[in-house]
C-alpha positions in Angstrom: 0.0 0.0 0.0 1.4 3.5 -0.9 1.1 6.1 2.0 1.1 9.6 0.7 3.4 11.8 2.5 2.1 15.9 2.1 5.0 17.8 1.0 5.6 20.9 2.0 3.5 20.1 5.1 4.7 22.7 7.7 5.2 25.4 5.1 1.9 24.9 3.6 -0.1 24.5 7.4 2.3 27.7 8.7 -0.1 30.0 6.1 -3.1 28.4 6.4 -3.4 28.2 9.5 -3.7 32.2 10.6 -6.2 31.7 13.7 -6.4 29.5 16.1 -10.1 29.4 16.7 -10.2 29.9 13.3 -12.6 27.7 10.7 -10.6 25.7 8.2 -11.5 23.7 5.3 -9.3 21.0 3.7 -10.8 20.1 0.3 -8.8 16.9 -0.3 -9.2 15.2 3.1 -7.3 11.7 1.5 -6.0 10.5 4.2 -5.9 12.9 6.6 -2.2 14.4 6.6 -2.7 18.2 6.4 -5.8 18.1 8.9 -4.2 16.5 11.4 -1.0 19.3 11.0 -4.1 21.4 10.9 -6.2 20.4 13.8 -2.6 20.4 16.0 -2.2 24.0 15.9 -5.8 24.9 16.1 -6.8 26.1 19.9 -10.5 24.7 21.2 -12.5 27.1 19.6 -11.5 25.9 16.2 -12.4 24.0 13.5 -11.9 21.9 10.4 -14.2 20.6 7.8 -12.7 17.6 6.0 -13.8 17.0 2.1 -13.2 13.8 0.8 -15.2 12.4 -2.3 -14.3 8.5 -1.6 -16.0 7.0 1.2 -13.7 4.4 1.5 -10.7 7.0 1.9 -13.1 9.4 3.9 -13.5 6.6 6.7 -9.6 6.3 6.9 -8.9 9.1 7.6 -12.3 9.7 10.1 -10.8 6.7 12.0 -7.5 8.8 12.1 -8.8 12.2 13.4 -11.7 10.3 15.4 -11.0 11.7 19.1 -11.0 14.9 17.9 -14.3 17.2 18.4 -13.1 19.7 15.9 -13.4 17.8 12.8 -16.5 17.6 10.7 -16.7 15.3 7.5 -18.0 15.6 4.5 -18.3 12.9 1.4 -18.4 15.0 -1.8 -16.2 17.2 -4.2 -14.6 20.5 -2.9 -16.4 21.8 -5.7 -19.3 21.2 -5.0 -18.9 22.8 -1.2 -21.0 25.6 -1.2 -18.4 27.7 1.3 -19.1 29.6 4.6 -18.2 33.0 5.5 -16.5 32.0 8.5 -13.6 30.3 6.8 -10.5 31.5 7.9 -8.6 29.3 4.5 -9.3 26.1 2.4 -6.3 23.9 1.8 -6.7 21.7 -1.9 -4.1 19.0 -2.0 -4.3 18.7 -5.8 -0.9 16.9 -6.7 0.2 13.5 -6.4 3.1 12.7 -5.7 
């Protein structure tokens, strides 16, 4: 099984993440990567949304992030997210490495 490895991890979660009780989005939940680096630096007050259109992918990476209250899922296409004005940033994960 292949395990994909975000690059740029650090770099790419220092300017996302702007607020700590901020409300985050990460389009291409896979398997769950940048929302953990995510949900790390977010205080109590925050939260992430995690997008994933594969159900089978989406429950990896809900079995990952599980004990955390903070984390929403979502089975669908980032596209087809409507958005919310309380976003702080959305983080799309749209290379393969």
């Amino acid at each position: 099984m292949v395990i994909h490895r975000p690059v740029l991890l650090k770099e790419a979660v220092d300017l996302l993440v702007t607020k700590t009780d901020g409300h985050y989005v990460d389009g291409t939940l896979g398997a769950g990567g940048h929302a953990a680096e995510i949900l790390r630096r977010l205080g109590p007050k925050g939260h992430l949304l995690g997008i994933d259109r594969y159900s089978e992918i989406l429950e990896k990476a809900r079995e990952r992030l599980r004990e955390d209250e903070r984390v929403a899922f979502h089975r669908g296409s980032f596209d087809e997210w409507e958005g919310d004005s309380k976003v702080e940033g959305i983080l799309l994960d749209l290379g393969v490495s």
